[in-house]
N, C-alpha and C positions, 0 to 999 in steps of 0.2 A: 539434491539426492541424499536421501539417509538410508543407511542399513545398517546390518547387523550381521559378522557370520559367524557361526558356533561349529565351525567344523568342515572337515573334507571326508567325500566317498571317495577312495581309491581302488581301482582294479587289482584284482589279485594275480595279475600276471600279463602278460604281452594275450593276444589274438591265441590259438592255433591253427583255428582256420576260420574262416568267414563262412553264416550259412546266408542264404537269399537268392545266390542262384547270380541273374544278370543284372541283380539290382546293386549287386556288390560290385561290377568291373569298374575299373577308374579310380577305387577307394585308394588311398594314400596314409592318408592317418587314422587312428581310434582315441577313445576321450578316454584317457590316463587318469582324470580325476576330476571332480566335481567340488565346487568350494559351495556350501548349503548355508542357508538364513532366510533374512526377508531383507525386503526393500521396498522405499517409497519414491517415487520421482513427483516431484510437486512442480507447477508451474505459478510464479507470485507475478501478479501485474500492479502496478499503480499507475494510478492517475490525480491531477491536478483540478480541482474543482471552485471557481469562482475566483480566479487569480490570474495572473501573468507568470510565465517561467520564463528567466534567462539564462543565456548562454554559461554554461561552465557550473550549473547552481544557482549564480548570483541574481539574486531580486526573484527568486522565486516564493511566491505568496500565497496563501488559498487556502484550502481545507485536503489533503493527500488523502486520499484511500485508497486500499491496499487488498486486492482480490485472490485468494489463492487456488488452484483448483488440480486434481489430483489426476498428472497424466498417465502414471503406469504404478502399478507394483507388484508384489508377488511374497506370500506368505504374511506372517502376522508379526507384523513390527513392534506390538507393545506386550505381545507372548513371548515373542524370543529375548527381549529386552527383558523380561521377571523369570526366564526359563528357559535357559538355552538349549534343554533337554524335549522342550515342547515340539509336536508333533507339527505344529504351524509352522515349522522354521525348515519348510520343505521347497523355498524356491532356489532355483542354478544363479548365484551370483556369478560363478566362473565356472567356465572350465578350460583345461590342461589337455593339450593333446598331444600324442607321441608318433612319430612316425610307423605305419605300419609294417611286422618285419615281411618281408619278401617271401618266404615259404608260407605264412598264413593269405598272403595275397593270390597266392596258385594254390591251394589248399582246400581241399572238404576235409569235412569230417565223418568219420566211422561209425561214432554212435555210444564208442564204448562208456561201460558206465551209468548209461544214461538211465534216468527213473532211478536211483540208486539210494540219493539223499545221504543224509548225517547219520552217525549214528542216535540212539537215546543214550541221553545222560545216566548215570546210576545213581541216585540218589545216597547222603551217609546215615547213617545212625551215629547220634553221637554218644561219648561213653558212657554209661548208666551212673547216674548219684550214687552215693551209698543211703541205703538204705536206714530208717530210723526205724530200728525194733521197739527202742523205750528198754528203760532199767529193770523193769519188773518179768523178769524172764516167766515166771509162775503163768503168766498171763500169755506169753507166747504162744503162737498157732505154730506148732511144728510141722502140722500137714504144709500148712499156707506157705511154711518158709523153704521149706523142699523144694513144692512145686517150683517158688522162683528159682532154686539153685537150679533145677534141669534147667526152666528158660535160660537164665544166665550161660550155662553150661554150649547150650545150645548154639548161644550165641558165637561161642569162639568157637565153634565146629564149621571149619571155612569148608569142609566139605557137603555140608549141608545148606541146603537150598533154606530163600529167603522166607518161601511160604510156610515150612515146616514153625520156621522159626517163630512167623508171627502167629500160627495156633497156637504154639504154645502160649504167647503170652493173652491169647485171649483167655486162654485155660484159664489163665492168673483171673486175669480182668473178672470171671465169669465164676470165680469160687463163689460156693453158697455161704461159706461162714462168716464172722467179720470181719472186713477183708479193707485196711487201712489204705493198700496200694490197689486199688482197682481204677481209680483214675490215670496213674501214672502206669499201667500194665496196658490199658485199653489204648493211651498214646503210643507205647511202646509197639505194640502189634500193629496200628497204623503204619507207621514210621516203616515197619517192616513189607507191609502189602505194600507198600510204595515201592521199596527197593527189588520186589519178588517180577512187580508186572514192569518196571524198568530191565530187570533180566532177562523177563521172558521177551519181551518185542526187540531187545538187543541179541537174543540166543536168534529168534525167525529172523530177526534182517541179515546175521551175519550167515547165515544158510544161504539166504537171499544173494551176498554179494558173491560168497563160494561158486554158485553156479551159475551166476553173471560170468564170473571171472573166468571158469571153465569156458563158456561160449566163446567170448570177448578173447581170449587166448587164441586160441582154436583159430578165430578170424583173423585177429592181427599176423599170424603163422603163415595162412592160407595167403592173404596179401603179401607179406614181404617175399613170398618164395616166386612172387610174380615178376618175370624177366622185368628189367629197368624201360625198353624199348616198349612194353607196353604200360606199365605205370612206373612212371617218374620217383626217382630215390629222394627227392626233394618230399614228393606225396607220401610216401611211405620212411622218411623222417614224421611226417606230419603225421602221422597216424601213429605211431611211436611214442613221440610227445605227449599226445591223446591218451594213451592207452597209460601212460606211468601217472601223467596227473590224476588219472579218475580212480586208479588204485592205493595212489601212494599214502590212503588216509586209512586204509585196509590192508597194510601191510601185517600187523601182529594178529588179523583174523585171519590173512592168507596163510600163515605160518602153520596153523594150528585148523587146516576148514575139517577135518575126521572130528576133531573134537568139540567142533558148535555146531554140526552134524546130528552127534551125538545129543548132545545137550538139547538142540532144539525139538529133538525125539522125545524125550521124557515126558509122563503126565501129565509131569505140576505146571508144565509151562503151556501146554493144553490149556490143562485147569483155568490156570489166571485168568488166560485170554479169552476164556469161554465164559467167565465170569467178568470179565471188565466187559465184553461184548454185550451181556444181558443187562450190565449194569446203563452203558448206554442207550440200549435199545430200553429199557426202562423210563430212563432220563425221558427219553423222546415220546414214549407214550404219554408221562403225566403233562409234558408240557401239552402234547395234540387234548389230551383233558380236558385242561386248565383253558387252551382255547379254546376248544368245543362249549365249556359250560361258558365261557365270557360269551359264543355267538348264541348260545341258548336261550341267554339270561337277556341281553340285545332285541334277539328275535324274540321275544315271550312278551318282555315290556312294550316292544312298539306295537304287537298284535295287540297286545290289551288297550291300548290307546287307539288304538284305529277303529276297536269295537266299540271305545267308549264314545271317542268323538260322532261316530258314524250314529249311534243309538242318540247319544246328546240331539246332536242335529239335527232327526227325523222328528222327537219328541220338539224342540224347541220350533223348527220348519210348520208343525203341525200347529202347533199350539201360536206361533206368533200369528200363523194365518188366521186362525179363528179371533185373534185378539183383532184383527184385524177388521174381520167380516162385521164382530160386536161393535166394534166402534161405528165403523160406517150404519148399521141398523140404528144405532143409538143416535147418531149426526142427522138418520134423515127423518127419526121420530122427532128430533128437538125441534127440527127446522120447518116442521109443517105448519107452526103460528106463524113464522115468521114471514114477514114483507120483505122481499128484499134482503141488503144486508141490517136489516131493521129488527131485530128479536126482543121479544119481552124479557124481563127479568125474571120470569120463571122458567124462562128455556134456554137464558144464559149459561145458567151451572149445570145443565145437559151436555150442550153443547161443547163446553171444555172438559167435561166427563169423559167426551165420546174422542173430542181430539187426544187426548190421554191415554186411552187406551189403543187408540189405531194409533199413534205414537211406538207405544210399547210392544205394540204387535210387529208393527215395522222392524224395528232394533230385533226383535226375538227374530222374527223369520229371517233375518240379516246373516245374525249370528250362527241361525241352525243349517243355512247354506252353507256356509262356511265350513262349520265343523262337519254336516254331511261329504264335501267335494273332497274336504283334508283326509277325513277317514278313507274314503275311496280310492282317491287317487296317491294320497301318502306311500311310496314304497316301503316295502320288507326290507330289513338288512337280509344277505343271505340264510338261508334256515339252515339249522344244525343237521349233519349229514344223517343219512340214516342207512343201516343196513340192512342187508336181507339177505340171508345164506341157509341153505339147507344142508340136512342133517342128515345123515341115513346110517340107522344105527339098530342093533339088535333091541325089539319089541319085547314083548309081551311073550315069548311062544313064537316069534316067527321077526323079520325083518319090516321094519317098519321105516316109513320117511315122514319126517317132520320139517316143519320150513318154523325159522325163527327170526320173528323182525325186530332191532332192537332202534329206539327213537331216543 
């Protein structure tokens, strides 16, 4: 047995309740921890070949070979041995198991929470270089350098949104004059639409958990107000439990939900998201493209081979056949001197004339088969889609409809 382990998965807390219904009665413990790697279990045999073995070792003579063969493993033993960070070092060496506690063993769950997820992270910007104007002030763009002073300015405006921030520095980036920092101004705006569309999906989720948490409140209320004779204080413990872990990562949005409310109201955060959406839905067009012209380019070449083989074929088909016919005319002109298999020597070199050519005729019409049946029956990869949508739009003077097909 050889392995290797690079670590443990741990639960991040006890049970609260079990979901599965009557597949869970009888459960007793849960798996506390997983210890991850790889392993090999090998099985080595030897044997004794052309000798005698005795007792104990002693007088054993021969030639020993040694067979190995591999009876189990799991993950990649000579990846996690160069990379213990490697994605191959996913099999259960152990695991760790805890008793399960008693209230998640008579326990459902509620729901709270649920579809909720992480937050996004916010991206930093880090603090700006100083700038290299150069000594020769005479030579300074003072427009150019203004402009940066708002961006700059901008920047420590914590009440200003992220998007505001990164136009400006496109402004920088996008001056017409000679413009020394427009690589470092066009990072800088980058840097910023990162941090702006990290806002925004952080401003909509925390809307999102607000009136989760409104419902989820609301339910958890409506339960515990339920006499104990009809649902159990153990269950609504357990529902309890539930409801504080699924919040308790959303405590400083719950603090404040009028104000990411707000926030997630505004334009800009619209904006972004309406622009990272197109930018996606962009993304996904040019790749459907990029694959459309790969099956175009596919479908185009094989149909040109299948017209060439097929044209090949009928021309070579046709033509071996007559190479054919000739030679047999030419074999039975040669052979009308001849006795027997007896021929003269002036209708020798006819005759292998003739076998020559119905030779070559054979082989052609061989080949033109071929490439005829191949052309034929060769499949098309799938052909590039095509559409067809009509149009119906103001004419000439009156309403007209048009159909447009596009291949």
């Amino acid at each position: 047995m050889e392995y290797v382990a690079v670590g443990q998965q741990v639960a991040d807390g006890e049970p609260l309740a079990l979901q599965g219904g009557a597949a869970c009665e009888g459960a007793t413990h849960y798996v506390r921890a997983m210890t991850m790697g790889a392993f090999s279990l090998d099985a080595t045999a030897s044997r004794t070949v052309g000798g005698s073995a005795g007792a104990g070792g002693v007088g054993v003579s021969g030639d020993t070979r040694s067979g190995i063969t591999n009876v189990s493993g799991g993950g990649d033993l000579a990846a996690c041995k160069a990379d213990p960070k490697s994605v191959r070092c996913d099999a259960v060496l152990q695991l760790s198991v805890a008793t399960l506690p008693q209230h998640a063993a008579a326990s459902k769950e509620g729901g709270f929470g649920r579809g909720l997820g992480g937050l996004t992270s916010i991206p930093t910007v880090g603090q700006m270089r100083e700038l290299e104007v150069g000594s020769d002030l005479a030579k300074a763009d003072v427009a150019l350098l203004q402009l940066i002073q708002a961006a700059t300015r901008l920047e420590k405006n914590e009440k200003e949104n992220a998007l505001e921030k990164a136009k400006m520095w496109r402004m920088v980036a996008e001056y017409s004059g000679e413009n020394p920092f427009q690589q470092s101004a066009k990072k800088r705006a980058e840097d910023w639409d990162r941090v702006a569309l990290a806002e925004a999906q952080r401003a909509v989720k925390a809307k999102k958990v607000c009136e989760k948490n409104a419902s989820d409140s609301g339910k958890l209320g409506k339960l515990l107000a339920i006499d104990d004779e009809v649902l159990s204080k153990s269950q609504k413990d357990a529902y309890q439990r539930e409801y504080d872990r699924a919040y308790s990562p959303f405590k400083e949005i719950l603090s404040d939900c009028e104000g990411w409310r707000a926030r997630a109201g505004q334009p800009w955060v619209a904006t972004v998201l309406e622009r990272q959406a197109q930018s996606e839905k962009d993304a996904t067009e040019r790749g459907d493209q990029e694959q459309q012209r790969v099956v175009s380019d596919k479908y185009g070449t094989v149909r040109k081979w299948k017209k060439v083989s097929t044209v090949g074929g009928v021309v070579l088909l046709g033509g071996g056949a007559a190479m054919f016919a000739t030679g047999y005319l030419l074999s039975k002109s040669a052979t009308t001197d001849c006795v027997g298999a007896a021929c003269p020597a002036s209708a020798q070199g006819k005759v292998s004339t003739a076998n020559l050519v119905g030779s070559i005729g054979i082989v052609a019409a061989a080949v033109g088969a071929v490439g005829l049946i191949g052309g034929l029956v060769w499949p098309l990869p799938q052909a590039p889609r095509s559409e067809a949508r009509v149009h119906i739009g103001p004419g000439p003077g009156d309403v007209g409809v048009s159909t447009v097909f596009k291949f």
